[in-house]
C-alpha positions in Angstrom: -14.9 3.5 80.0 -13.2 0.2 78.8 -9.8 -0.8 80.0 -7.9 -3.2 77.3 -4.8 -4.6 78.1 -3.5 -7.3 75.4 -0.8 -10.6 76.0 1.0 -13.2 74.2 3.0 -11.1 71.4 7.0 -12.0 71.1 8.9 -13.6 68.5 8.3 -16.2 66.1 9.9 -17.8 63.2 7.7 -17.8 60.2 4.9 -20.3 59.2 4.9 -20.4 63.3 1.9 -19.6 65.0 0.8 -16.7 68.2 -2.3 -16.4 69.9 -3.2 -12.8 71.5 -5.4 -11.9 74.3 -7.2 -8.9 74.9 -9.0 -8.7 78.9 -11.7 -6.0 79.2 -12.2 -4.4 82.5 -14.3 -1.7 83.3 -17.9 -0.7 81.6 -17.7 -3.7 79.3 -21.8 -4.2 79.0 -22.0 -1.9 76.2 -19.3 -3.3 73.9 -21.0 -4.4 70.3 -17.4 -4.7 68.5 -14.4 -5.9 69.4 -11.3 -6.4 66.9 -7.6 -6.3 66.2 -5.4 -3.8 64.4 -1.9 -3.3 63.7 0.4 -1.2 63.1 3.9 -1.6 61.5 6.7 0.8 61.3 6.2 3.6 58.7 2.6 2.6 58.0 -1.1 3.6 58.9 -2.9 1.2 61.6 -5.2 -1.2 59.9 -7.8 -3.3 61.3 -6.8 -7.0 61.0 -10.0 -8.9 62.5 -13.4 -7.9 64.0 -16.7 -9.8 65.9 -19.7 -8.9 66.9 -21.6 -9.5 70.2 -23.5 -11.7 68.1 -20.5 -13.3 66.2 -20.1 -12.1 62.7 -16.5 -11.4 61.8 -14.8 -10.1 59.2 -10.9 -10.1 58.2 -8.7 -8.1 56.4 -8.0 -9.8 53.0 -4.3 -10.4 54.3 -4.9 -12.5 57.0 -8.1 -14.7 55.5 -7.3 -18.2 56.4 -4.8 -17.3 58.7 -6.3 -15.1 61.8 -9.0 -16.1 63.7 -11.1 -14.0 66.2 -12.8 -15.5 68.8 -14.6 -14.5 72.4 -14.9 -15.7 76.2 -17.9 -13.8 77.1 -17.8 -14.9 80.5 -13.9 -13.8 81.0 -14.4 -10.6 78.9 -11.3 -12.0 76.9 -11.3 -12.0 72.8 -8.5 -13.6 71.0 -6.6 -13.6 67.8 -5.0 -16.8 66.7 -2.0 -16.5 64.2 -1.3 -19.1 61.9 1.5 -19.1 59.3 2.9 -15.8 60.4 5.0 -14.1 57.6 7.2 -11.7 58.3 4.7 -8.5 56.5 2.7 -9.6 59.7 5.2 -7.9 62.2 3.4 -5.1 64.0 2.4 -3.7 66.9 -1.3 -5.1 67.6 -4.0 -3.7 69.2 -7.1 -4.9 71.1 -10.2 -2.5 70.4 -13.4 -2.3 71.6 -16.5 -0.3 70.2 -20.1 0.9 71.5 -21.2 -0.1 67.6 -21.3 -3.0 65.4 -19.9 -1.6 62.6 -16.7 -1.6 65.2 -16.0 -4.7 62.8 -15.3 -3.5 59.7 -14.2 0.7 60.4 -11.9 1.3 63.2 -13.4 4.6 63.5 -15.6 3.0 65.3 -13.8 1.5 67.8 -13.8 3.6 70.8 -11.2 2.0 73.1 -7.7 0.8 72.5 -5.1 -1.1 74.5 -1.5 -0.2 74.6 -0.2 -3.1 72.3 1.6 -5.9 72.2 4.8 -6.5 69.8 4.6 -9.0 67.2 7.7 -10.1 65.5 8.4 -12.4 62.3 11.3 -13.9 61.5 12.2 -15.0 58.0 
């Protein structure tokens, strides 16, 4: 079992910038996806960013050119870096982690969560 527990949401003005951390504790040797979702009020979660072990990633088209997942292997630690934050972007967001690949572009896939940190856009 994988414990997730994500930092570095609050509020932001927009065209301002956030970086998010997810740490991984826990059985972390079989993670083969890790990502981001969202969720904002009144709508479905979505998945916002994913990467592989090996390093492909893939982005929702909303955030392309914008978002950016990396990895710290050695820390267990995956981020997502937030540039020109528009206020549609407010959400709760969500680390994830996922026994398979394809963790990257289904959520159903993604087998842990974290509780989520609060992202807020100001216009």
């Amino acid at each position: 079992q994988v414990q997730l527990v994500e930092s570095g949401g609050g509020l932001v003005q927009a065209g301002g910038s956030l970086r998010l951390s997810c740490a991984a504790s826990g059985s972390s040797f079989n993670i083969h996806s890790m990502g981001w979702g969202r969720q904002a009020p009144g709508k479905q979660r979505e998945l916002v960013a994913g990467i592989t072990a090996g390093g492909a990633r893939n982005y929702a088209d909303s955030v392309k050119g914008r978002f950016t997942i990396s990895t710290d292997n050695a820390k267990n630690t995956w981020y997502l870096q937030m540039n020109n934050l528009k206020p549609e972007d407010t959400a709760v967001y969500y680390c994830a982690a996922g026994a398979s690949a394809l963790g990257v572009v289904n959520s159903d896939y993604l087998d842990s969560w974290g509780p989520g940190t609060q992202v807020t856009v100001s216009s």
